[in-house]
Backbone as CSV, one residue per row, in Angstrom:
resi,resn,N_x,N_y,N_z,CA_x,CA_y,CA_z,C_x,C_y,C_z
1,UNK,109.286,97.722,113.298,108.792,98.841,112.500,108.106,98.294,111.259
2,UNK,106.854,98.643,110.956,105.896,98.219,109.997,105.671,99.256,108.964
3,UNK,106.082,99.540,107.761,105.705,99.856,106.123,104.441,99.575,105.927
4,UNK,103.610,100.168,105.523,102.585,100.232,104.588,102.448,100.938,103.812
5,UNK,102.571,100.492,102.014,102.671,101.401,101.162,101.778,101.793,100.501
6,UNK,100.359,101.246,101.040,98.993,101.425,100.771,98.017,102.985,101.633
7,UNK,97.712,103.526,101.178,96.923,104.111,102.599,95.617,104.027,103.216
8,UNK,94.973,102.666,102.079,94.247,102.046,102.869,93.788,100.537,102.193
9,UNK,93.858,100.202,103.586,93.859,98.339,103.484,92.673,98.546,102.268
10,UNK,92.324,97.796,101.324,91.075,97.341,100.859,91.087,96.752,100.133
11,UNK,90.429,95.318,101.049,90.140,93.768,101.195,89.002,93.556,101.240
12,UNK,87.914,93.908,100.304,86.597,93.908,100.038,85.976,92.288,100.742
13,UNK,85.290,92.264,101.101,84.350,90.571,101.472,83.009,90.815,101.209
14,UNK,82.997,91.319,100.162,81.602,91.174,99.776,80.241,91.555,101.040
15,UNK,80.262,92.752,101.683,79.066,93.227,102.682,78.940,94.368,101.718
16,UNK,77.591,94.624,101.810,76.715,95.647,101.090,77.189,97.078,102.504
17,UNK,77.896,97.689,101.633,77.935,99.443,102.511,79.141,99.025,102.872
18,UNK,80.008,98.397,102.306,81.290,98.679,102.735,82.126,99.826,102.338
19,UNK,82.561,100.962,103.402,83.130,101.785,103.433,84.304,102.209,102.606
20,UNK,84.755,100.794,102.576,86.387,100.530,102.005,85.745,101.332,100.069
21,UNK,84.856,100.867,99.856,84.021,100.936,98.399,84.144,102.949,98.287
22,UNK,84.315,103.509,99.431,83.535,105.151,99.149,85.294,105.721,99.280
23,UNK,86.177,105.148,99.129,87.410,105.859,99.988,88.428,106.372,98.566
24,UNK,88.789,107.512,98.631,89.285,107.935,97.454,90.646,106.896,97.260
25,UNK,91.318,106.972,95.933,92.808,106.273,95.994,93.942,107.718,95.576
26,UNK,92.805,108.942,95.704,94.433,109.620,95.671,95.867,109.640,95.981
27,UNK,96.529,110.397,95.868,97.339,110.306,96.438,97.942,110.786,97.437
28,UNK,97.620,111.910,97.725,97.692,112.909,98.833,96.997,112.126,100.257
29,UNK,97.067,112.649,101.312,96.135,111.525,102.311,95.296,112.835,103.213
30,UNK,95.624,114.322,103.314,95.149,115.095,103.512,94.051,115.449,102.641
31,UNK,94.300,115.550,101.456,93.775,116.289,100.590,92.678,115.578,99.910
32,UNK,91.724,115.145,101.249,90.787,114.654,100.482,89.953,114.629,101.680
33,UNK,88.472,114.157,100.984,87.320,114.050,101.691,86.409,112.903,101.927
34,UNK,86.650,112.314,103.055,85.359,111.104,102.922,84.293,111.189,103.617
35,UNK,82.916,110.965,103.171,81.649,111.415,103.579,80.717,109.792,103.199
36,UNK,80.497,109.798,104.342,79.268,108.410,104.344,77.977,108.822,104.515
37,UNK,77.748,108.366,103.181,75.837,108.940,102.531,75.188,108.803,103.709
38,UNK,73.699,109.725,104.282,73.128,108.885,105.279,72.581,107.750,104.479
39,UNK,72.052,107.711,103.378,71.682,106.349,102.816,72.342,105.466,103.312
40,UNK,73.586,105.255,103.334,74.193,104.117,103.330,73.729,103.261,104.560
41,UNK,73.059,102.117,104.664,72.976,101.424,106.109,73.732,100.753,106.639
42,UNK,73.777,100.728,107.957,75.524,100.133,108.443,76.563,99.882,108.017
43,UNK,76.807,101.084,107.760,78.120,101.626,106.955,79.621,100.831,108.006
44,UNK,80.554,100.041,107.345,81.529,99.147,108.093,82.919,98.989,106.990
45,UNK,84.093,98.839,107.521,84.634,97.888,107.279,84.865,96.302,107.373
46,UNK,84.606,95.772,106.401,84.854,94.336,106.053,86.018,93.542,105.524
47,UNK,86.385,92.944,106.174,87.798,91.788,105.530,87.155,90.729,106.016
48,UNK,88.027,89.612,105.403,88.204,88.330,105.537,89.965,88.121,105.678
49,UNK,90.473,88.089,106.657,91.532,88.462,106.942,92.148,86.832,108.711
50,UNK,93.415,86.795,108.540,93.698,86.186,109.633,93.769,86.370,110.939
51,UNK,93.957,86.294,111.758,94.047,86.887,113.398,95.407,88.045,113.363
52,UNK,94.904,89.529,113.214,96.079,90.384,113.295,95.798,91.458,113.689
53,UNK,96.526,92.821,113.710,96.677,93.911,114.781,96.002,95.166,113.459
54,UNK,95.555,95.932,113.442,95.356,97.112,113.005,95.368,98.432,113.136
55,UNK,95.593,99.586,112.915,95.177,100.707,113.459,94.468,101.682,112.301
56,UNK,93.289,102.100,112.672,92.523,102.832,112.258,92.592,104.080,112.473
57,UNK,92.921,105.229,111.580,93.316,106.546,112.170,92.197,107.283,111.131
58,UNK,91.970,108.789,111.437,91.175,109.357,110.596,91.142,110.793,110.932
59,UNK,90.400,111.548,110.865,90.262,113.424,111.816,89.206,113.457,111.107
60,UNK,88.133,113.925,112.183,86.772,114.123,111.899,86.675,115.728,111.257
61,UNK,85.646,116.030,110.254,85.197,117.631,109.637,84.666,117.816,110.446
62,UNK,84.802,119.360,111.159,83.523,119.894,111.940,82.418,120.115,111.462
63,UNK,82.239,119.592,110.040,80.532,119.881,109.602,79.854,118.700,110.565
64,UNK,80.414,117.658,111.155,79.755,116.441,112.066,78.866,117.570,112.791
65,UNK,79.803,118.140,113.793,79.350,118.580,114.747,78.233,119.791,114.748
66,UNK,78.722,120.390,113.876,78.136,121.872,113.703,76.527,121.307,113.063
67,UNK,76.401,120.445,111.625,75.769,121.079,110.802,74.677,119.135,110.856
68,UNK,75.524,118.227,111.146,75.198,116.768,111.315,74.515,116.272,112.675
69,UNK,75.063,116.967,113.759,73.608,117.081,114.681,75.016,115.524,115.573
70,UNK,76.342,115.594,115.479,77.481,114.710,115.778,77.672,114.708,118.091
71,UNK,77.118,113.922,118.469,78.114,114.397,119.638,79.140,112.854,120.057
72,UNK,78.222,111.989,119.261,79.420,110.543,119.688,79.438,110.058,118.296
73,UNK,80.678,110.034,117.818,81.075,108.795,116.640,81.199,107.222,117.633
74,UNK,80.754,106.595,117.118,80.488,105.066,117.782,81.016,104.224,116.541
75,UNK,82.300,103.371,117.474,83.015,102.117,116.428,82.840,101.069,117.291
76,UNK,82.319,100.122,116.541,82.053,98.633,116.878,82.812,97.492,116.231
77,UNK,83.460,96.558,116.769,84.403,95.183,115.899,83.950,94.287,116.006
78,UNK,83.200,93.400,115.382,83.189,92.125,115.236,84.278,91.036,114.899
79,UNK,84.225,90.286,116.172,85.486,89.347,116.193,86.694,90.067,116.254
80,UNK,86.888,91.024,117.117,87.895,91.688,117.350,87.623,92.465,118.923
81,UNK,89.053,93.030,119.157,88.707,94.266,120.223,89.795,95.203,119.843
82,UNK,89.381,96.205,120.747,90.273,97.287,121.001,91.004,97.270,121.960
83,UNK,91.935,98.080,121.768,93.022,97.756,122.884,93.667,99.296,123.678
84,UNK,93.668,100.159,122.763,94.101,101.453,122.659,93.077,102.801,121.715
85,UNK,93.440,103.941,122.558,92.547,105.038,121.170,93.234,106.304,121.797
86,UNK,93.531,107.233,120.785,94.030,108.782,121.375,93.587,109.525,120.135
87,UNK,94.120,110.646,120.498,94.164,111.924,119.753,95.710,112.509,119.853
88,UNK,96.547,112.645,119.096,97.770,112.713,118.580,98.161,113.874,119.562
89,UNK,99.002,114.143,119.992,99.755,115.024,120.702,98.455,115.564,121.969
90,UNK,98.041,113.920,122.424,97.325,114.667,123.599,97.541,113.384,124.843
91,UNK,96.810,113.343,125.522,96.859,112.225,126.383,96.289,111.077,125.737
92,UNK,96.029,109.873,126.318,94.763,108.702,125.633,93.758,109.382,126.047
93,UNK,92.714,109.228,124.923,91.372,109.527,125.076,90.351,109.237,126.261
94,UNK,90.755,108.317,126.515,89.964,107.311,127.784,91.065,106.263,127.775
95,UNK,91.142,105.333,128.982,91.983,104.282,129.445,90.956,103.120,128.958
96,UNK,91.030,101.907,127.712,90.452,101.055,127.992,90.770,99.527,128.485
97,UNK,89.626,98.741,128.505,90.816,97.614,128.637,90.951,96.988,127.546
98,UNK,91.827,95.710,127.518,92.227,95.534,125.884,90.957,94.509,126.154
99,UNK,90.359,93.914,124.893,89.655,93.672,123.781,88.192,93.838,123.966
100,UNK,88.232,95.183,124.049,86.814,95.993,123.962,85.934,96.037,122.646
101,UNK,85.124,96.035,122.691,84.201,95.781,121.251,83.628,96.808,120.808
102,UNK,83.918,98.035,121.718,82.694,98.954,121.202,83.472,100.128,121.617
103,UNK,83.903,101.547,120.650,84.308,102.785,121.017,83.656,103.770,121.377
104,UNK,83.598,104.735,121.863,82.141,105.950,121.796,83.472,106.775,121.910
105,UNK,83.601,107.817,120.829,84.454,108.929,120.757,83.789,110.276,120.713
106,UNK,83.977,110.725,121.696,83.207,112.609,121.457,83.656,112.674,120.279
107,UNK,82.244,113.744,120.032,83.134,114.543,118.833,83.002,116.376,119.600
108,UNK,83.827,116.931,119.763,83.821,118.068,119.912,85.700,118.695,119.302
109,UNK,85.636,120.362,119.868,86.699,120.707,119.247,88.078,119.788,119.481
110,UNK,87.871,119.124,120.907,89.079,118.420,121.220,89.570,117.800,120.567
111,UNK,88.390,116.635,120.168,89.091,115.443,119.003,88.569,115.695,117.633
112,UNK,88.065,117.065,116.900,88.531,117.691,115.257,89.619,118.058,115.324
113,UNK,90.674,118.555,115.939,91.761,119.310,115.977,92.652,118.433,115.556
114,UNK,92.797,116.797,115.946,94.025,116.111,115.371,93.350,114.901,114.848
115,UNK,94.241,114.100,114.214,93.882,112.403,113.989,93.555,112.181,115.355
116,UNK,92.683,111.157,115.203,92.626,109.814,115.997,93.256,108.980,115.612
117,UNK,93.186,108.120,116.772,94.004,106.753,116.081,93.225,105.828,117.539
118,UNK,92.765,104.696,116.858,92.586,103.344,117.395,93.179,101.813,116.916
119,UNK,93.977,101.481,118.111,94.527,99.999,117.452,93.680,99.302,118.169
120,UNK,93.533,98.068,117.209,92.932,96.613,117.393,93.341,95.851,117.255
121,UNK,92.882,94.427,117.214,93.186,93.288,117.032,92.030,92.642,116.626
122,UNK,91.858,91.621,115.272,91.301,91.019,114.749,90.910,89.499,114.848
123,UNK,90.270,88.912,114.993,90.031,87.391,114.983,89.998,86.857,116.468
124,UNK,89.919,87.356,117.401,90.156,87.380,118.965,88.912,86.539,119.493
125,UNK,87.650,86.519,118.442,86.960,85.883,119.563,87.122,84.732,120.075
126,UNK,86.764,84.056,120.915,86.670,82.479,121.305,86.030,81.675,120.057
127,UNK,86.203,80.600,119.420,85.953,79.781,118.625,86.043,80.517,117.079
128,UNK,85.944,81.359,116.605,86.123,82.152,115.962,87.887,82.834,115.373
129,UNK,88.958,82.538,115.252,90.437,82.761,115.878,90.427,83.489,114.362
130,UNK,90.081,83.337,113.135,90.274,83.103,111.719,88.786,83.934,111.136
131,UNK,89.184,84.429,110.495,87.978,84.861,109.427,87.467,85.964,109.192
132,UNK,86.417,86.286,108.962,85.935,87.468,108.956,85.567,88.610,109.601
133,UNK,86.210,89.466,110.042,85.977,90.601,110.954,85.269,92.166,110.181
134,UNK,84.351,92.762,110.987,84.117,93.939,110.267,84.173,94.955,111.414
135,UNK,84.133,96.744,111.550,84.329,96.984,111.774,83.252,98.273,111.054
136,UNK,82.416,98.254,112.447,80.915,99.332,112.502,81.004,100.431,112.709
137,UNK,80.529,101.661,112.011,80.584,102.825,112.673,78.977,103.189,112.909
138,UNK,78.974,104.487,113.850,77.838,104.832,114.278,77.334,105.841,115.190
139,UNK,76.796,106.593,114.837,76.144,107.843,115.315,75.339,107.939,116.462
140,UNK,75.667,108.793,117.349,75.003,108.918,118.702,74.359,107.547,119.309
141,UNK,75.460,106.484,119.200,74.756,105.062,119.379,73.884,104.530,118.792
142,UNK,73.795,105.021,117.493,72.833,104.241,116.314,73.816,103.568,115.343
143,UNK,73.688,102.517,114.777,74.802,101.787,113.833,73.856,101.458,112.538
144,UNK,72.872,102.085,112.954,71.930,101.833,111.473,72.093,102.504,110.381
145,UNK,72.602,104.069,110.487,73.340,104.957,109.538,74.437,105.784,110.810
146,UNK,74.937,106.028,109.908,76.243,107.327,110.330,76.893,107.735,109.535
147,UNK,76.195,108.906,109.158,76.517,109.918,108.034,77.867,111.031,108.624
148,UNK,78.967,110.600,108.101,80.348,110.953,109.012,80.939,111.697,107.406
149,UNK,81.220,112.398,108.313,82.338,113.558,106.973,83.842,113.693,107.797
150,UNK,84.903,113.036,106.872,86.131,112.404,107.569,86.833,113.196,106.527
151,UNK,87.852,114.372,107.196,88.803,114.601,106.228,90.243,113.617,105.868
152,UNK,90.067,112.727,106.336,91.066,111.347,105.224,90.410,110.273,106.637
153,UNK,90.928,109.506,106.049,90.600,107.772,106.704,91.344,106.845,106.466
154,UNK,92.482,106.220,107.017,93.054,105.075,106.507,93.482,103.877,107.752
155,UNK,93.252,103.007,107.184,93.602,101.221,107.831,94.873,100.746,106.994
156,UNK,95.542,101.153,109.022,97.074,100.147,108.736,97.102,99.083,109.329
157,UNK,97.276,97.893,108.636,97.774,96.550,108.768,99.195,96.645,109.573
158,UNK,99.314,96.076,110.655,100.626,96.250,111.818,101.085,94.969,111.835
159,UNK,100.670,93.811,111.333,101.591,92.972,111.183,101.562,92.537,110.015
160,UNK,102.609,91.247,109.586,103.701,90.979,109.186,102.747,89.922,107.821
161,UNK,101.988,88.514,108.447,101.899,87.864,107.866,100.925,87.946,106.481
162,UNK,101.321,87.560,105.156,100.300,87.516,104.202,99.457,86.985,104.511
163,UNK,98.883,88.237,104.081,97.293,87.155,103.309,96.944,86.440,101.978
164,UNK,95.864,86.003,101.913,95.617,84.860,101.052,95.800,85.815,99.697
165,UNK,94.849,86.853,99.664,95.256,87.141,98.386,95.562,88.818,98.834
166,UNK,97.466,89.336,98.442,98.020,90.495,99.123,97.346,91.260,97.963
167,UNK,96.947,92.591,98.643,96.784,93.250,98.075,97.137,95.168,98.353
168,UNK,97.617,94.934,99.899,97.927,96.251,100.213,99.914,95.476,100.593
169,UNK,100.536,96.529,100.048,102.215,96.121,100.459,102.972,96.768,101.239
170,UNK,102.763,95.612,102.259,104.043,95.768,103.812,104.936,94.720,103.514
171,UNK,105.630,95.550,104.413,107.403,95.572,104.580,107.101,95.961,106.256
172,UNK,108.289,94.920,106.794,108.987,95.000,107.974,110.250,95.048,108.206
173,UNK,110.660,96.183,108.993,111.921,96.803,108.558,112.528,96.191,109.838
174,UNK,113.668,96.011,110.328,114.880,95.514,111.437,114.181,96.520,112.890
175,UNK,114.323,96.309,113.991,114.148,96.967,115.139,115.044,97.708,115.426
176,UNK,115.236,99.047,115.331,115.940,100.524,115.187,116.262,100.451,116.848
177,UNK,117.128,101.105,116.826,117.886,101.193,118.073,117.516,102.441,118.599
178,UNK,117.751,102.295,120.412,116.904,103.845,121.341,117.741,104.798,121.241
179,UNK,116.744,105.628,121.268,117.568,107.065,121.223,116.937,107.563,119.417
180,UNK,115.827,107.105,119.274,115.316,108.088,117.991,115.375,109.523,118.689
181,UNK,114.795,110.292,117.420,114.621,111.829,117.687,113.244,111.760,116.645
182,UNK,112.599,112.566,117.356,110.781,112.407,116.714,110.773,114.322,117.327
183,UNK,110.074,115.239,116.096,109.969,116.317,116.246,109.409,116.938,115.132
184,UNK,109.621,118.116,114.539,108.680,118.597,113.732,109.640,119.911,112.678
185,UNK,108.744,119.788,111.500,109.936,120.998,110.889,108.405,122.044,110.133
186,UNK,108.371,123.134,110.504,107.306,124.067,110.116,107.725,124.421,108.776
187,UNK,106.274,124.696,108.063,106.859,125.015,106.980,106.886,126.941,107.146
188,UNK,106.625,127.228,108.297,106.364,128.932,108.237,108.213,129.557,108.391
189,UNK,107.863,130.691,107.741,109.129,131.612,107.688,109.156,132.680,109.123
190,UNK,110.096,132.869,109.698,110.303,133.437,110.848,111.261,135.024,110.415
191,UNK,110.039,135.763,110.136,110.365,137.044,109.535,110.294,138.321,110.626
192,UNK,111.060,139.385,110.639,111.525,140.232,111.671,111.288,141.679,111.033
193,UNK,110.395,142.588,111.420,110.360,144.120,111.209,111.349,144.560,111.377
194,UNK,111.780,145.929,111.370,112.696,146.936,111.381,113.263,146.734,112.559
195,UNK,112.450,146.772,113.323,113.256,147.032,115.153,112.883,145.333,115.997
196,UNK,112.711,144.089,114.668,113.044,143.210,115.516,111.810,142.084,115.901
197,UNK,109.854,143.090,116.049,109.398,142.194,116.005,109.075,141.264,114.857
198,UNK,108.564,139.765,115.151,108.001,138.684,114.800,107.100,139.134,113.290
199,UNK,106.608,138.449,112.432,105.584,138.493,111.807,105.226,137.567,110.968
200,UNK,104.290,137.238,110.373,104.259,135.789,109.482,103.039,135.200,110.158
201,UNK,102.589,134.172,109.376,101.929,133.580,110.107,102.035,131.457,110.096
202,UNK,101.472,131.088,111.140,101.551,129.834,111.811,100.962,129.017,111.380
203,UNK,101.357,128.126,110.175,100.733,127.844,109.140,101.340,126.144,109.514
204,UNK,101.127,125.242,108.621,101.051,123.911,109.155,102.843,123.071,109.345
205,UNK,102.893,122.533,110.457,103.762,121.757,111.252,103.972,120.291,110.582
206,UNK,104.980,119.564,110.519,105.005,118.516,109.671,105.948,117.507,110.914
207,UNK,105.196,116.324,111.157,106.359,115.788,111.745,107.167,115.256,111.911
208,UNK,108.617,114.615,111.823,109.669,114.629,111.440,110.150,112.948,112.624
209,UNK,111.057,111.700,112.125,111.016,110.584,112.923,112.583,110.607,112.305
210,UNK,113.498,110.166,112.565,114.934,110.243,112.325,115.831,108.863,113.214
211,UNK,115.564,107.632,113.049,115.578,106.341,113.633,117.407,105.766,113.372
212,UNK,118.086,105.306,113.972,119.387,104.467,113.648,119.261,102.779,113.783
213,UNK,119.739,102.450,112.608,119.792,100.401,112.372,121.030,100.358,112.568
214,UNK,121.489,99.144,113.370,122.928,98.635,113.850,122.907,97.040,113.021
215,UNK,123.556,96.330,112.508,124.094,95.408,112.099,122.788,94.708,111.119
216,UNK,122.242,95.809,110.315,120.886,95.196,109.040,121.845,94.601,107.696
217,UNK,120.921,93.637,107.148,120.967,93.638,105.918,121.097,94.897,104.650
218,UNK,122.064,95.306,104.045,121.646,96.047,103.519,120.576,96.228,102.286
219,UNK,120.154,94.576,101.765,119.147,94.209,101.215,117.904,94.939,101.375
220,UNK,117.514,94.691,102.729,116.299,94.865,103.281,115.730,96.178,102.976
221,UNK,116.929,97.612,103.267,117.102,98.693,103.547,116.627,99.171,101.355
222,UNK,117.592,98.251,101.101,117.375,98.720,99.522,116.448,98.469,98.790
223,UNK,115.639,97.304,99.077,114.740,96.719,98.632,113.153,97.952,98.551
224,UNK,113.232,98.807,100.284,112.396,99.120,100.852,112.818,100.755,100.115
225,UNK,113.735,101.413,99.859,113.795,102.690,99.398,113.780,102.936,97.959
226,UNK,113.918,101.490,97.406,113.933,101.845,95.195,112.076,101.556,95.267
227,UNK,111.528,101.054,96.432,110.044,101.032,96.256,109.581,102.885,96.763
228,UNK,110.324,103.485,97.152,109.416,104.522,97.959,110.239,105.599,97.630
229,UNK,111.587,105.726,97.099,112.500,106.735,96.646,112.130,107.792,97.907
230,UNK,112.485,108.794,97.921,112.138,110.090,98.798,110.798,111.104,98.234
231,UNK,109.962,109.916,97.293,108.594,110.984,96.701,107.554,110.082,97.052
232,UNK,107.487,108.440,97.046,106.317,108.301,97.721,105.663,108.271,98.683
233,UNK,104.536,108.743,99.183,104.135,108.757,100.727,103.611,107.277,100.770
234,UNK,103.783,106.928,102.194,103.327,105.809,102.907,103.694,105.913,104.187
235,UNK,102.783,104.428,104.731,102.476,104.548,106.491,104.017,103.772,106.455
236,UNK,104.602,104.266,108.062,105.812,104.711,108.800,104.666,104.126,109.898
237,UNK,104.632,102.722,110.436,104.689,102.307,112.339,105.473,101.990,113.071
238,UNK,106.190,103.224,113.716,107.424,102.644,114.327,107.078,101.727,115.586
239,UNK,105.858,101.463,116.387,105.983,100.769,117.270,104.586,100.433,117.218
240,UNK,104.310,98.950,116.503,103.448,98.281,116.205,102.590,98.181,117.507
241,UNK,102.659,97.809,118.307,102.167,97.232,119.807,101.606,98.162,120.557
242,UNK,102.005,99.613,119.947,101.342,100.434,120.923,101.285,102.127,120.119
243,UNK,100.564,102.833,120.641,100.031,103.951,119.976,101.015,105.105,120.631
244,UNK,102.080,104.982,121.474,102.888,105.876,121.780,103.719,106.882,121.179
245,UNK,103.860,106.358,119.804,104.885,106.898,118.960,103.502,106.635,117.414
246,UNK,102.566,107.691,117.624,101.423,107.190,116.794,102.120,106.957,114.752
247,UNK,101.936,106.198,113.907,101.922,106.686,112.962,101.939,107.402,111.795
248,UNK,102.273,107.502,111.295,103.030,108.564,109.858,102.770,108.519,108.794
249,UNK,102.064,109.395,108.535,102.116,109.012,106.772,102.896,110.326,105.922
250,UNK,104.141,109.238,105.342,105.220,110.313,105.557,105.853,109.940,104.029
251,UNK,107.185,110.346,103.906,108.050,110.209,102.315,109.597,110.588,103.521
252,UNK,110.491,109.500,102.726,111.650,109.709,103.345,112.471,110.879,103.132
253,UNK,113.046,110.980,103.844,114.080,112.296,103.567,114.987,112.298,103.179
254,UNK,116.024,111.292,103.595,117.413,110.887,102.573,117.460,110.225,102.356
255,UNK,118.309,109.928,101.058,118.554,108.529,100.528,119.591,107.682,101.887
256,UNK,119.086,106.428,102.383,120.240,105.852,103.352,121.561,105.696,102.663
257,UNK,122.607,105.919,103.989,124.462,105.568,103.581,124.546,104.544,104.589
258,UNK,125.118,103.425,104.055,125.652,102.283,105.019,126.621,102.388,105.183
259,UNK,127.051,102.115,106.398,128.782,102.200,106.929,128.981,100.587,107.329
260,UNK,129.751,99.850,106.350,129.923,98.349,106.834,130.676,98.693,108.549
261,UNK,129.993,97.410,108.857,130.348,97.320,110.522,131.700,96.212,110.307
262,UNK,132.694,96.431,111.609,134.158,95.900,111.193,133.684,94.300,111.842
263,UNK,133.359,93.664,110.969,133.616,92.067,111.127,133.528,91.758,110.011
264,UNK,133.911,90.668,110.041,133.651,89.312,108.790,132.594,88.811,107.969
265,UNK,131.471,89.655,108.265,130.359,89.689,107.633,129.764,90.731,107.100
266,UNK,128.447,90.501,106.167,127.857,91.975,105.245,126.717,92.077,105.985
267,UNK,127.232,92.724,107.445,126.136,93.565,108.006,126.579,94.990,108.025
268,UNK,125.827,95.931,107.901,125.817,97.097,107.729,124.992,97.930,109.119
269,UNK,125.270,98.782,109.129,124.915,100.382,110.145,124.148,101.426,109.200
270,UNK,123.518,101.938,109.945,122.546,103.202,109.075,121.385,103.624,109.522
271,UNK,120.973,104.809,109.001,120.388,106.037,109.459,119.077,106.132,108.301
272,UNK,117.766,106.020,109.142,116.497,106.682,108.165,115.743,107.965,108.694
273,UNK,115.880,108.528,107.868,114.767,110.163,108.857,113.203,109.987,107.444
274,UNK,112.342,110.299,107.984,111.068,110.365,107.724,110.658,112.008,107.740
275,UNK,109.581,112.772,107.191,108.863,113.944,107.343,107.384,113.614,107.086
276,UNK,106.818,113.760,107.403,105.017,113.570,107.305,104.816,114.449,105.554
277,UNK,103.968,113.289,105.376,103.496,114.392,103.711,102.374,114.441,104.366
278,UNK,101.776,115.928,103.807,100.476,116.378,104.117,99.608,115.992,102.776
């Protein structure tokens, strides 16, 4: 399970139109807007970064489609591939194979309705293992502009090792034991007329990850909650390797209780639940 307390990587390398440059640092991860000028020319993410895993998530504005003239968002990696891509509570988007270089994502109502999410992997090419990777976007198969209106955008770093100079902060937490519970808590009120029917309305869903640790440090556990208390939001990857259990950008829910485990040592037992901040 991978922490990121950033909500978005940005590891500038010096390319003209780097994206990372237009991305708000609010704090909220909903509540904001990112829009790539058509000015901008080959608009990308850029690092200089080691051989590692990423996932790129975002939810497209329907002004793409409607008002931008949108029917394919197109992502391209240099010195990297893809491995995986969906749309959150749906099937995979398409089946690819792993280290593909090039995405073509409809844009229609299907995939505005939720995040996307695409994981990668960085530094993959042949002779190349180390260095600089960027990461192209692009319009109806043009990469020369792509004027994209993204209601949030963020790059999570999925593994472990520093970089040269850290600047976004992960934490890797112990491997949680099976049998999570992953579900959702509405924020709508379930209100009843006189004789019984329904009324209210169906207003936004939040989703909810509730994980158990068997024999952790309790270090680890403490270290990771006086950084994030139950008010800051950050990325929650419970399963780095794969997009099954997609990502979170969430604030914890309780403070953890350790129950020492009966041996001779200070390993501890315990319980984390998560809720998505909007």
């Amino acid at each position: 399970m991978m922490i990121q307390l950033t909500d978005f990587a940005g590891r500038a390398a010096g390319v003209t139109g780097n994206v990372e440059n237009l991305v708000s640092g609010a704090r909220f991860l909903h509540d904001r807007m990112l829009a790539i000028p058509e000015t901008l020319s080959r608009p990308r993410i850029a690092r200089s970064d080691v051989q590692g895993r990423y996932v790129l998530t975002f939810q497209m504005n329907g002004t793409m489609r409607r008002d931008r003239g949108f029917h394919t968002l197109n992502l391209r990696i240099d010195n990297g591939g893809f491995s995986a891509v969906r749309v959150f509570a749906d099937h995979p988007l398409y089946t690819i194979a792993p280290n593909r270089e090039a995405l073509d994502i409809p844009v229609n109502a299907h995939t505005e309705k939720g995040p996307v999410y695409a994981l990668f992997d960085c530094g993959s090419r042949v002779g190349n293992p180390e260095g600089q990777w960027s990461l192209e976007f692009g319009k109806n198969g043009n990469f020369s502009m792509c004027d994209c209106v993204f209601d949030y955008i963020g790059l999570i770093r999925v593994h472990r090792p520093m970089l040269e100079v850290e600047q976004e902060e992960n934490r890797e937490l112990p491997r949680f034991v099976s049998g999570f519970q992953y579900g959702y808590e509405t924020l709508a009120h379930d209100l009843r007329g006189s004789v019984g029917q329904p009324y209210g309305r169906t207003i936004r869903q939040l989703r909810t990850l509730s994980v158990s640790f068997t024999r952790v440090p309790a270090d680890v556990m403490d270290d990771y909650f006086r950084a994030v208390s139950v008010t800051e939001p950050h990325w929650v990857v419970p399963y780095p390797e794969s997009l099954g259990v997609p990502p979170m950008w969430c604030t914890v829910g309780h403070p953890p209780r350790f129950t020492k485990r009966d041996e001779n040592v200070w390993y501890w037992n315990c319980r984390l639940d998560w809720r998505e901040a909007y």
